[in-house]
N, C-alpha and C positions, 0 to 999 in steps of 0.2 A: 504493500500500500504506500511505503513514503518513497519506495522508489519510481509507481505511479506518479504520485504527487509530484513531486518532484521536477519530471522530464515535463509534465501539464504546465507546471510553474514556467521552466524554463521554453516552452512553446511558446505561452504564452509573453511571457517579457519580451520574445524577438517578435514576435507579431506586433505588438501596442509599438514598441522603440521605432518601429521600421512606418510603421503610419504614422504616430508623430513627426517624425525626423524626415523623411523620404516624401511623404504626399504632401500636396499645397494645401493650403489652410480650409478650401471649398471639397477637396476629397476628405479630410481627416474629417469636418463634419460629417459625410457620409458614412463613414465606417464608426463613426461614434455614435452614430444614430441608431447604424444597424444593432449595435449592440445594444443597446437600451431597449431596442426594437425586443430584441430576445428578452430583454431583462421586463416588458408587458405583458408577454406572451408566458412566462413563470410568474407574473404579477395576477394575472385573468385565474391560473390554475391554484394559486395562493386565496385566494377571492371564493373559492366554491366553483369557477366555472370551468368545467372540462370537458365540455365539446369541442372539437377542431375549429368548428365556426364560429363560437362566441372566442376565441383565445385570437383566430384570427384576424377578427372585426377590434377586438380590441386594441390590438398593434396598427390597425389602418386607423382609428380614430387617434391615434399618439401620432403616426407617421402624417396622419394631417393637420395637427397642429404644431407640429416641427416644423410643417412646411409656410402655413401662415406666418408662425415666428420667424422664419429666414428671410420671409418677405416682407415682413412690419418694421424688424429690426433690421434690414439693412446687411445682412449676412450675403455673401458671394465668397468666390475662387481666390480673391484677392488678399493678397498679404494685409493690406492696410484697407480695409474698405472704409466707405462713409457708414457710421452707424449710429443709429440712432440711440446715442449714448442714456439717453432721461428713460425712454420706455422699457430700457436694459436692467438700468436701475430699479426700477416700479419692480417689473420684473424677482429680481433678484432678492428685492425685499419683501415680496408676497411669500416667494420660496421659503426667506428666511423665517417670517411669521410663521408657514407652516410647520418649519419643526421647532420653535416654540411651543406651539399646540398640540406637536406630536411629544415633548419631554412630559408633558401632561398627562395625553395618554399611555406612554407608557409606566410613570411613575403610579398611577392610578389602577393600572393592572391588574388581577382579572376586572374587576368592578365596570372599569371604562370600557370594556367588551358591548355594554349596552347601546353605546353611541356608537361603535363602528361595527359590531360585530356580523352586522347584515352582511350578505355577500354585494350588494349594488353599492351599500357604502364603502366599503372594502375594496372594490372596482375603482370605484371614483376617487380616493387616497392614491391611488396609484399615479395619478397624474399630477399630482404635485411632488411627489416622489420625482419622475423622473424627467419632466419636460425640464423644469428650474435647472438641474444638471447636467442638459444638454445644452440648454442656453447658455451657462456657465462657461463649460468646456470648448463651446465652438468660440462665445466672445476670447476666453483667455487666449484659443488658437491664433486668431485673428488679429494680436499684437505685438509688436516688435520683440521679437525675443519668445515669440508666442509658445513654440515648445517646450520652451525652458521654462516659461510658468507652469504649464501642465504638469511636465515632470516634477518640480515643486510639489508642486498638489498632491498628485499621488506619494512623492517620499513622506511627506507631513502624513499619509493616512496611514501609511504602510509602518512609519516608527510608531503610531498612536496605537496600531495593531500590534506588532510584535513586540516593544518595548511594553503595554500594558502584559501580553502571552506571559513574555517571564518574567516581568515583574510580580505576576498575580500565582505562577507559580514557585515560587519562592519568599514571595512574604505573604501573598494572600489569605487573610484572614474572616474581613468583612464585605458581605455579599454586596454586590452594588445594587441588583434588580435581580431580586433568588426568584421572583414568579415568572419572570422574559426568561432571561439568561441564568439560571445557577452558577454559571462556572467563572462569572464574570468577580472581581473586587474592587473595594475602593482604592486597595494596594496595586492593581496593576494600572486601574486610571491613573493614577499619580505616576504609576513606572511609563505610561505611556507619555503621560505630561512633562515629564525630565525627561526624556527623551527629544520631543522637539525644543524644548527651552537647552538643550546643549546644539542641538541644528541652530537656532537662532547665536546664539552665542559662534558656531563657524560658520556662517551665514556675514556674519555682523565682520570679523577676523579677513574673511577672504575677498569681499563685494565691496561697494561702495554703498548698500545700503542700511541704511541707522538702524540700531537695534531696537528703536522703541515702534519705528514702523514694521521691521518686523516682527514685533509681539503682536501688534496691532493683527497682521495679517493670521501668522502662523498658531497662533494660541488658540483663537475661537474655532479654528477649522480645527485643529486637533480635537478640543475636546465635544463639538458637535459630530465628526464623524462616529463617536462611540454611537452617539443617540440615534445616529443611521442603521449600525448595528444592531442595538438594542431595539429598533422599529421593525426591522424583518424578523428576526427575530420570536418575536413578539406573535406578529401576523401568522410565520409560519407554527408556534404554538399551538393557536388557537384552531387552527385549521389541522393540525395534526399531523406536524410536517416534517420531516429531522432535517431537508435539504431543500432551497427553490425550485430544482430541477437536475439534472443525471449528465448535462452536456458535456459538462467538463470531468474525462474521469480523474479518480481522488478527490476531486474538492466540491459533486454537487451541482451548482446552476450559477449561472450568470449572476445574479442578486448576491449570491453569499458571496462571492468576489468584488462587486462591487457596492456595496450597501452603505459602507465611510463611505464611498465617493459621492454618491446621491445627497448624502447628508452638509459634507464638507467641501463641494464644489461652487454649490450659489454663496455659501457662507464666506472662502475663499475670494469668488471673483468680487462681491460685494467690498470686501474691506479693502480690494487693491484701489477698487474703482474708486472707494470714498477718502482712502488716504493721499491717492493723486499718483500713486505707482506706475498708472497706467493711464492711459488716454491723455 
């Protein structure tokens, strides 16, 4: 199994490096797309709904308001497009309200099953789940230096990931969410939170930018990717789930790979946007 894992791991790293890096800013949208595309289609089956038809009506209602959004906002092939910076914003801070509301529901667990437990409601969470972090991900593409933020992003989720893993196995004591996650502690949040506050600190060392802009950026995205985690989680719980989907062998479905991302990407492009990092 971890030698499965493993070689999955390593597919995948050359796959995301080579469309970051290699496609232009209008194709990595595409392939970012498609992935979330997948990560609806385990969101529909997450939800109660497991017909072929409802799972894939629900990836064309996501793939059509991608496509609205690339059109509203100003998205194209172009390295530097014109975009319409204000409705990116609105945007990005709907996204962020939403997991506000979702630290609520999960913190309230089982109880808060009442309010989303429905499967239409359940359906419908999906879409602030993942459109906000597509938006996210294509704006950060789309700026100078654009794959180096991305890559950023993903490092910040990925130490918040394994930096909390051993942290919480070796001093984890106190559950953080025992009815979502069991396995989860407030020992490894914090291992995951020293973790990027040392990235800031060789961030701050080797860049030329300030270390208080990036606490600014890099802290909230850490610690909202957990509540990404902790929201799939959560859903596949309820629904009776131990994985989003079997795509990926060893690790599961598209979701449990990316579910920080969903969480810590609107939160991410949001603070570059409002600190002045970008644009």
């Amino acid at each position: 199994m971890l030698k499965q894992r493993l070689i999955t791991a390593l597919v995948l790293a050359i796959i995301f490096l080579a469309s970051l890096f290699v496609l232009p800013a209008g194709y990595f949208s595409f392939f970012i797309g498609a992935v979330l595309l997948i990560g609806a289609w385990e969101w529909s089956s997450m939800s109660g709904f497991q017909a072929i038809w409802q799972r894939c009506l629900y990836a064309v209602v996501l793939l059509g308001l991608m496509l609205a959004a690339a059109t509203y906002f100003g998205f194209s092939g172009e390295a530097r497009p014109t975009l319409d910076e204000t409705s990116i914003r609105d945007l990005l801070v709907a996204g962020c309200v939403w997991w506000a509301l979702a630290l609520l529901l999960v913190q309230g667990y089982p109880s808060s099953a009442i309010l989303w437990g429905n499967p239409w409601v359940r359906l419908l969470m999906g879409i602030p789940v993942l459109l906000p972090a597509w938006v996210a991900l294509v704006y950060l593409r789309q700026q100078d230096y654009g794959a180096w933020l991305v890559l950023l992003l993903i490092l910040v989720v990925a130490l918040a990931d394994s930096g909390g893993y051993f942290a919480g196995r070796r001093f984890g004591k106190h559950k953080l969410a025992p009815h979502v996650s069991p396995g989860k502690t407030w020992e490894g949040f914090a291992g995951g939170l020293v973790a990027n506050l040392l990235l800031v600190l060789v961030l701050a060392l080797v860049s030329s930018w300030q270390w208080l802009l990036l606490l600014v950026v890099i802290v909230p995205t850490s610690l909202v990717s957990v509540l990404g985690d902790l929201l799939e989680s959560m859903v596949k719980r309820h629904a009776g789930l131990k994985d989003s989907g079997n795509i990926l062998p060893g690790h599961g479905g598209i979701l449990d790979r990316i579910d920080g991302i969903t969480a810590g990407a609107p939160v991410f492009a949001l603070a570059l946007l409002a600190s002045g990092m970008v644009a």
